[in-house]
N, C-alpha and C positions, 0 to 999 in steps of 0.2 A: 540222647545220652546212651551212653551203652550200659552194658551190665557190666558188673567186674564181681569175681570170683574170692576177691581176698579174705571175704565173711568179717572186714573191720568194719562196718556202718550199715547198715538198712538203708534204703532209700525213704524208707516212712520217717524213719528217727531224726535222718539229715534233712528231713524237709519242715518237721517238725522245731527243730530245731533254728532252722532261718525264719520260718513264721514267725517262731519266738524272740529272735532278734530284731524281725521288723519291728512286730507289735512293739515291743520295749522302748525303741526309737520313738518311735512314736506318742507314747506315753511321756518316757522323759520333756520330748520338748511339749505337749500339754501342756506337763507340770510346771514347766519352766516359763512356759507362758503366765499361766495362772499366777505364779507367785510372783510376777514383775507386776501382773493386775492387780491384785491385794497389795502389794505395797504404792504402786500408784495410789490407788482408792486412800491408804490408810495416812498418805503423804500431805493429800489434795485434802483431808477431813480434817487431821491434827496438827498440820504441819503449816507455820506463819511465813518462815524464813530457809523453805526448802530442805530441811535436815531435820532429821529425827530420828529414833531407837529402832523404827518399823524396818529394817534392815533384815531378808529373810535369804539374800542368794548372798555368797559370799563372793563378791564383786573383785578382789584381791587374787582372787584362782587364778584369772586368766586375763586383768585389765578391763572385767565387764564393767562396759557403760551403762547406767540409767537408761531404759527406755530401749537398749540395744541389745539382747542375749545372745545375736546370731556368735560371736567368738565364744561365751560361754559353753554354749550348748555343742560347740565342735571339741571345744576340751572332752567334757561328758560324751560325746559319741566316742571319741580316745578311747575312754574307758570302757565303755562298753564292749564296745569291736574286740579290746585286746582282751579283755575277761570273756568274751565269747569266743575267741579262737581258741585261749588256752583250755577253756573247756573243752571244746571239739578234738582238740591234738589228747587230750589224758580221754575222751572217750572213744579215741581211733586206738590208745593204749598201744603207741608209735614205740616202745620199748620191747615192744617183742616182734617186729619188724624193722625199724631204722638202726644203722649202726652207729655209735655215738657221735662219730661228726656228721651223718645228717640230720642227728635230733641237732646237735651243738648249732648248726646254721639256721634249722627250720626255726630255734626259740632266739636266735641271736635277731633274726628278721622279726620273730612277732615285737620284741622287746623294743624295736627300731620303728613297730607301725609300719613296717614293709608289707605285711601279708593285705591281699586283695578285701575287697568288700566282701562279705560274708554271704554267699550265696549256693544256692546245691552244686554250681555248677565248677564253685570254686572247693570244695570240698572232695567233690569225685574227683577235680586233679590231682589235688594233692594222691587220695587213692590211689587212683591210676601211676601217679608216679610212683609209690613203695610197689607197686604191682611189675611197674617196669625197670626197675630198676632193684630187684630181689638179691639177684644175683651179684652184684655190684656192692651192693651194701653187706652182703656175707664175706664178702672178699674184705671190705673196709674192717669188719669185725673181726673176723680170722685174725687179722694182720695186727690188729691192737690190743687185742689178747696176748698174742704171740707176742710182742714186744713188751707187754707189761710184765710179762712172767720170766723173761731171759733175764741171763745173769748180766748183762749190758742194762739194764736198766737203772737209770742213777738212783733210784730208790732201795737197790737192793744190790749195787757193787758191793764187792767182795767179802759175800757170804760164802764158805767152803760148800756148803751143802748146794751152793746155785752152779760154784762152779764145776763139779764134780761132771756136770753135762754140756760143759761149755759148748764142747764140740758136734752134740747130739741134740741141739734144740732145748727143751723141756725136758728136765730130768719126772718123775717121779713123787719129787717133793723140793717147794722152792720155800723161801725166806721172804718175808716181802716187809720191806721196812716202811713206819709209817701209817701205817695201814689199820691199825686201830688203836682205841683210848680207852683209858675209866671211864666205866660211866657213872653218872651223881647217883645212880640208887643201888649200884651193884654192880659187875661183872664189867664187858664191856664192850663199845659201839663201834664201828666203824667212822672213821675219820671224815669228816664232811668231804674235805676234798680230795679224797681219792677213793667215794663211795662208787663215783663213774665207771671206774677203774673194776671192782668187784664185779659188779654188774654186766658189765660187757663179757666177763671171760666165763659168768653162769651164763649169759645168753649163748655162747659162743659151744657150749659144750651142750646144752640142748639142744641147739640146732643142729652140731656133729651127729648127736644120738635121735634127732631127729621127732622129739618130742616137745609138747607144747611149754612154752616159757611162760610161766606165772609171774606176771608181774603186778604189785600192787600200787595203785597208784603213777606216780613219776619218776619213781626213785625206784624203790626196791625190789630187790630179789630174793630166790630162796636161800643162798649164800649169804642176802646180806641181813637176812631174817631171822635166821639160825645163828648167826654170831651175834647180833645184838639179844637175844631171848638165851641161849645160855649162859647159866648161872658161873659156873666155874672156866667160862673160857675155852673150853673144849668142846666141841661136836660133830655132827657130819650129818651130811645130804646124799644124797643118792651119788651124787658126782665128787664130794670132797668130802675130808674130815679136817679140823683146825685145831689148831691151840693158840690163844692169845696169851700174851704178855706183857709186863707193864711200860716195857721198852719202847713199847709204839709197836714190837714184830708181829706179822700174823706166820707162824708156819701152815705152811698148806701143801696137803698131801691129796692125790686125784686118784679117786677111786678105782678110775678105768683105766688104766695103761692105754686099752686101744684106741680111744678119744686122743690120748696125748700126742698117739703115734700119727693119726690122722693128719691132727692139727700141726703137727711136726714135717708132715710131709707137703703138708697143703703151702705151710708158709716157707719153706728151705727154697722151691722156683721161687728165683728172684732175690730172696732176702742171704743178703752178707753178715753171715755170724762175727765177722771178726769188724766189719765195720758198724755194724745193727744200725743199716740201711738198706731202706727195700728198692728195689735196681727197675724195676718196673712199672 
């Protein structure tokens, strides 16, 4: 195996970590054995006419038979696997590297039992691939940023203030409809479905200015942190300030002009303002 530079995983942590997965395997089917043995034992003691209460696996999961766990206990490895990958992908913390459609396919795959057996050597590829494919995914990012913030985007047609830059990419300050709600204790949150959307264009402007992207968890950013934790609807980040309203609009205005212009210039090769499709 080689080394990789990306600083997401230790080799100690990832190895650490598949020990931990075997072990667990291991354990569950133990246990699984064990509790098909106590209910034998407890069947073959109390039991006249083959049936009784002593019932401890829930046989209904997966069509387990009496005397047979092997299908049970491949359901339960299911579980495990896919609750052990999705840990591994939020402690690779793939949000400040992958651009949303390669997070969108990497979690579409775990959710499908696509992802490989869990091993060090399946972990550094994935690595290896956000390693090699950096540049590809800033380009994916760029581009979906750009697109969610034009006045072509059907979430925020014909807002005056989107189109005022129709012709210049990114104005300044955009409209974005949709884009947040009340929330039950106060103030208000970002709209579940189009928290993606938030997220990618704070990734998107960090990476421009070339600083580290704080991301917590699987979801959030500082964009989408700052709008749900102020009280009146109103704030700012180093990169934006906002106002919410009850209408669902978030305004958002970007701190830096020269980030806009960047990203204005990054995305114009290729992308047709008047048809907002990318040609490339």
């Amino acid at each position: 195996m080689t080394s990789h530079d990306t600083g997401l995983i230790e080799r100690q942590t990832a190895a650490q970590m598949v020990e931990a997965y075997k072990t667990a395997l291991e354990e569950a089917a133990q246990g699984l054995a064990l509790l098909a043995q106590a209910e034998d034992r407890l069947h073959k003691a109390f039991s006249s006419n083959g049936y009784s209460s002593f019932q401890m696996i829930d046989r209904n999961a997966c069509y387990w038979q009496y005397q047979n766990p092997d299908e049970y206990f491949k359901s339960i490895q299911k579980t495990i696997k896919r609750g052990v990958w999705k840990a591994i992908l939020d402690h690779l913390q793939i949000n400040k590297v992958a651009s949303q459609k390669r997070k969108d396919e990497l979690y579409q795959h775990l959710e499908k039992d696509e992802l490989p057996e869990v091993t060090l050597a399946a972990i550094f590829d994935i690595v290896e691939s956000f390693r090699q494919n950096a540049g590809e995914m800033a380009k994916e990012s760029y581009l979906a940023a750009y697109k969610s913030l034009r006045p072509g985007h059907y979430y925020q047609h014909g807002y005056k203030t989107n189109q005022k830059s129709n012709d210049l990419g990114i104005g300044i300050k955009v409209i974005l409809a949709g884009k947040v709600e009340h929330n039950y204790n106060g103030g208000f949150r970002v709209n579940h479905y189009r928290r993606d959307d938030l997220v990618e264009v704070d990734r998107v402007f960090h990476l421009l200015d070339g600083t580290p992207f704080q991301a917590n968890g699987s979801y959030n950013s500082p964009l989408v942190d700052g709008i749900e934790t102020c009280k009146d609807g109103e704030g700012q980040t180093d990169y934006f300030s906002w106002r919410c309203f009850g209408n669902g609009n978030l305004h958002l205005t970007f701190r830096r002009p020269d980030l806009v212009r960047q990203l204005n210039q990054i995305c114009a090769d290729g992308y047709s303002l008047r048809s907002g499709k990318y040609s490339k």
